[in-house]
C-alpha positions as CSV (number, residue, x, y, z in Angstrom):
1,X,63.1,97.6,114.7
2,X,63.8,101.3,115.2
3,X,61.1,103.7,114.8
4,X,61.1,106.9,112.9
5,X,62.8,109.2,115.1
6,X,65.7,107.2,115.5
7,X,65.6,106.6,111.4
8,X,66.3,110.1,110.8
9,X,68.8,110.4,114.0
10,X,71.0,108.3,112.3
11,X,71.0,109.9,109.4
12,X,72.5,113.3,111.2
13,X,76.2,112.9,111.6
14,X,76.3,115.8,114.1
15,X,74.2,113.3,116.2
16,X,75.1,110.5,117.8
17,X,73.5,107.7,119.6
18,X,74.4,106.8,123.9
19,X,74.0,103.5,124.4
20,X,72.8,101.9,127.5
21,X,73.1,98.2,128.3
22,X,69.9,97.5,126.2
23,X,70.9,99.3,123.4
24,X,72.5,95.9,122.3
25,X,72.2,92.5,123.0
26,X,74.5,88.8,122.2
27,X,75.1,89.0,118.6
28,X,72.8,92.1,117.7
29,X,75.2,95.4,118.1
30,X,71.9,97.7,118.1
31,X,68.6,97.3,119.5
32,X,67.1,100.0,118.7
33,X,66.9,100.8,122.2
34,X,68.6,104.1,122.8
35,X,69.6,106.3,126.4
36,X,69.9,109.4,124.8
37,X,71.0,111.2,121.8
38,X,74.2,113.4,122.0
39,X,75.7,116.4,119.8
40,X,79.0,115.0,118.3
41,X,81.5,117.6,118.2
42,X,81.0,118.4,121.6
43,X,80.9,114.6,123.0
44,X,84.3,113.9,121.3
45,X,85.8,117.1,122.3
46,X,85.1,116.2,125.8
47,X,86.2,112.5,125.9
48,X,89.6,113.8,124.1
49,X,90.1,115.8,126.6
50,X,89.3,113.8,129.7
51,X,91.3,111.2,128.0
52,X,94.5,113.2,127.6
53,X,93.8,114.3,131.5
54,X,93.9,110.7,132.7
55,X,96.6,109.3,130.6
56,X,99.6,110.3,133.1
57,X,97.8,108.1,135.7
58,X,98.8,104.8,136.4
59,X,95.7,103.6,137.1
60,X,93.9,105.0,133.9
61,X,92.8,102.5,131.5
62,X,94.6,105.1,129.2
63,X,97.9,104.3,130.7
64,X,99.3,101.5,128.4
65,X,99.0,104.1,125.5
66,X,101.5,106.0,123.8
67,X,101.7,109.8,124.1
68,X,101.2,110.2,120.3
69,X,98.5,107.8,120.9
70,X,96.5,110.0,123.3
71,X,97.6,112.8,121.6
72,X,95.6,112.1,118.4
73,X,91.9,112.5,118.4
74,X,91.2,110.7,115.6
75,X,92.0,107.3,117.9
76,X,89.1,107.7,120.4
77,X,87.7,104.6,121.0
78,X,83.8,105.9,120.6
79,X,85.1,106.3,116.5
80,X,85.7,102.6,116.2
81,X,83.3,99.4,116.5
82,X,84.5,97.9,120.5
83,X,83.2,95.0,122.4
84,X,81.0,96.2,125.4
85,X,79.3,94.2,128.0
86,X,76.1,94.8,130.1
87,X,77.4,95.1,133.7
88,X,73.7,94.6,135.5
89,X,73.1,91.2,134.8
90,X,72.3,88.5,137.1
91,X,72.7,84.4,136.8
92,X,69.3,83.9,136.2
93,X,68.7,85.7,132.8
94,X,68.4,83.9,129.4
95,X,72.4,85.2,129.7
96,X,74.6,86.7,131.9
97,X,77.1,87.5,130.0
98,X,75.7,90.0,127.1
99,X,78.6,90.8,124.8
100,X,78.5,92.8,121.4
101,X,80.5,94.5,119.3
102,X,78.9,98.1,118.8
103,X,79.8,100.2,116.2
104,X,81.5,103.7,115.9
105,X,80.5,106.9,116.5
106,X,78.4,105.7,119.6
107,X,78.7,106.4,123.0
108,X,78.5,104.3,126.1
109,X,76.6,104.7,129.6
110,X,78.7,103.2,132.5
111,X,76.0,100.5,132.7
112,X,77.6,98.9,129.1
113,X,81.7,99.3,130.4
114,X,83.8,98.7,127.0
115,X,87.4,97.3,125.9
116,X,90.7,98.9,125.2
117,X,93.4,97.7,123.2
118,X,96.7,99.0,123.5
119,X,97.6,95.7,122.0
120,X,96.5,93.5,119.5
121,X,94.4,93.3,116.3
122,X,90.8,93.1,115.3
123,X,91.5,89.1,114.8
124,X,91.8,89.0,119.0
125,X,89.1,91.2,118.8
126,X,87.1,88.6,117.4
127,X,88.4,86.0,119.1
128,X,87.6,87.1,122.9
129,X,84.0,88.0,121.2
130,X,83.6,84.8,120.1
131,X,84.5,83.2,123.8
132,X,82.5,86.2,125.9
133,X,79.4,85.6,123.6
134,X,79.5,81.6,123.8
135,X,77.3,79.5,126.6
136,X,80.6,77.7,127.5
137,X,82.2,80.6,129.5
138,X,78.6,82.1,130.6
139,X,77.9,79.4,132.4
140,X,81.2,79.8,134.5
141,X,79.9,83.2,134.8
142,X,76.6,82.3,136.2
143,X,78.3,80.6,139.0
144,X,79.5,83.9,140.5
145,X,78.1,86.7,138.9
146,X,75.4,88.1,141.3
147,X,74.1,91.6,140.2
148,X,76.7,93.1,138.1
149,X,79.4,91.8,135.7
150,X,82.1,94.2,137.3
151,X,85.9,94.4,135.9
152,X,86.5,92.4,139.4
153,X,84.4,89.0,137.9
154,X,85.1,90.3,134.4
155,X,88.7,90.4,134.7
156,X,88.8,86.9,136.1
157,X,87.0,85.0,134.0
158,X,89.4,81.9,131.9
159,X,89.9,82.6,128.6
160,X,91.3,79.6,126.8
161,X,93.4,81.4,124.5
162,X,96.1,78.8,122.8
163,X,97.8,81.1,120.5
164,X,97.3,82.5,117.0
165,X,98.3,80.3,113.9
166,X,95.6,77.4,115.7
167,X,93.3,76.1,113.6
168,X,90.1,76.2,116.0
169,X,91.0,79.5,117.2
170,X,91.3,81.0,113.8
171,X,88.1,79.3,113.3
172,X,86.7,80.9,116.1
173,X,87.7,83.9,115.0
174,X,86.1,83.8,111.5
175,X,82.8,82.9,112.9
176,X,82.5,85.5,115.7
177,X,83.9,88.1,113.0
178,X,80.7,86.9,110.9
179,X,78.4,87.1,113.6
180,X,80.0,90.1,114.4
181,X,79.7,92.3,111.0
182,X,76.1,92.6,110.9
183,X,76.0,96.0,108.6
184,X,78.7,98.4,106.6
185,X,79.2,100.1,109.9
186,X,81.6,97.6,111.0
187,X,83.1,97.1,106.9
188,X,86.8,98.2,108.4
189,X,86.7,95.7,111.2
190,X,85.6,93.0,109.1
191,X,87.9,94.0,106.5
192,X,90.7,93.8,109.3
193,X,89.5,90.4,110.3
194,X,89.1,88.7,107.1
195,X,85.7,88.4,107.1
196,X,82.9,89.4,104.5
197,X,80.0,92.1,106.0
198,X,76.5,90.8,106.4
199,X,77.4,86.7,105.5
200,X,76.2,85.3,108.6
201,X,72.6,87.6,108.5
202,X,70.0,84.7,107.2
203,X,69.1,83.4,110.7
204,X,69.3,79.5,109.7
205,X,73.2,80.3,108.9
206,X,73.6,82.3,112.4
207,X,72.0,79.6,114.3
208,X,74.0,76.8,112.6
209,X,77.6,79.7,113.5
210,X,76.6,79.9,116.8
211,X,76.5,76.1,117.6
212,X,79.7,75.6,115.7
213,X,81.5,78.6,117.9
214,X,80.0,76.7,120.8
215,X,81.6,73.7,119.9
216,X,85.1,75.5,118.9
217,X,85.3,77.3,122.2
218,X,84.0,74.1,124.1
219,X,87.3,72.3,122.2
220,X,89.8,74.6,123.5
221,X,88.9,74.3,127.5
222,X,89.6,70.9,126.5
223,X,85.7,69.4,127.9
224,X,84.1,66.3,126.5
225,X,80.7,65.3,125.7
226,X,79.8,65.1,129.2
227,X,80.9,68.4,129.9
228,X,78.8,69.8,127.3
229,X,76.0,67.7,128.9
230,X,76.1,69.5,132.2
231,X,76.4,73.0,131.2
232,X,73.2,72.8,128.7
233,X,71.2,70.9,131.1
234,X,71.9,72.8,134.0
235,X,72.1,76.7,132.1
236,X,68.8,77.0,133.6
237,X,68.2,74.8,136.3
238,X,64.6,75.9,136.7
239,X,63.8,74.1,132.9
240,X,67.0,71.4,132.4
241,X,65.4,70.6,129.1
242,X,65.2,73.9,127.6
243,X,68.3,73.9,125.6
244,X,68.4,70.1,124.8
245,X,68.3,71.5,120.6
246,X,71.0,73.2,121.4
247,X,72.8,70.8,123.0
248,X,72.2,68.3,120.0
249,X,73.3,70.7,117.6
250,X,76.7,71.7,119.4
251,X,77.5,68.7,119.7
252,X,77.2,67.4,115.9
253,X,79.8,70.2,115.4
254,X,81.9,68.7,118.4
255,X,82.2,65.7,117.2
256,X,83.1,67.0,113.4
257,X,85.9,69.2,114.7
258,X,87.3,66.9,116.9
């Protein structure tokens, strides 16, 4: 819960947020835990222009855009909900992989690096959401991630991606755009994925959407049972029973699906 100063912060639109890594966490896009607080006008004014300064290098992040792109202000990313990542992180926290999608007019420390699109729609969006925030992939990441989550590991890390028009990615999709859309801050997204704002808030319903996305994502790397076995038993290797519930629970949907 945030507490009275950040109440009436947000209800300043000359104000903005900055974000740190703790300012969100795996399925909650604000903590209430805030860096800093920034005038707006001047913060935008700033990115635009360090944006438009970058863009002619080829090894800007801004590259892949289009000049008219760049060229408009109105498409910096801080105006639109992205999908950031904590990069300190280590293999032994509850996750290592700590993915959200935060909403517009925010800004980001380095410590929470964010996403560009230059291609593709909110429904991939959701989609690499879906896969970042599931156990399945964090516990490939917890194999090699060390201190930080850099774009090096970050960059490397399989996506099982087979395509749109497949059924459990579009499922995939519709349950990390759920998850996702916590609040009318992220209404346009949601709208854009075909998902309804704040359907997947009542906890019993996110619990039961997170198992099932589990199960999805755990579908298309093409694993079994047995697979599913070792990565909840060994997610923490100091307690192998820890997320036996969850394990149960995955695989109820694993077995539906498949």
């Amino acid at each position: 819960m945030m507490d009275e100063g950040a109440l009436v912060l947000r209800d300043a639109p000359d104000t903005w947020f900055v974000y740190a890594g703790a300012s969100f966490d795996v399925w909650n896009p604000d903590t209430g835990a805030y860096f800093a607080s920034v005038n707006a006008q001047q913060i935008t004014d700033h990115l635009q222009h360090k944006r438009q300064r970058q863009h002619g290098t080829s090894s800007s992040p801004f590259a892949e855009f289009t000049d008219d792109h760049i060229g408009d202000a109105d498409t910096l990313p801080c105006l639109r909900p992205r999908i950031a990542f904590r990069d300190v992180t280590n293999a032994t926290n509850t996750r290592t992989i700590v993915a959200a999608l935060v909403p517009g007019n925010i800004v980001i420390t380095n410590q929470a690096p964010y996403l560009l699109w230059p291609r593709g729609q909110a429904a991939d969006q959701a989609f690499l959401l879906g896969v970042l925030s599931s156990m399945v992939l964090d516990w490939v990441a917890r194999r090699v991630v060390e201190l930080h989550l850099n774009f090096h590991i970050f960059n490397s890390l399989p996506i099982a991606d087979p395509g749109s028009e497949h059924p459990v990615r579009d499922r995939v999709v519709e349950i990390a755009g759920r998850l996702a859309a916590v609040d009318d801050r992220f209404a346009e997204w949601a709208a854009e994925v075909g998902v309804p704002v704040g359907s997947a808030n009542d906890e019993a319903t996110k619990q039961d959407l997170i198992h099932e996305l589990d199960a999805c994502v755990a579908l298309l790397y093409g694993l079994d049972e047995d697979d599913l076995e070792v990565i909840y038993t060994t997610f923490d290797e100091k307690r192998p029973t820890r997320y036996v519930d969850r394990l149960a629970a995955v695989l109820e949907h694993f077995r539906r699906l498949r």
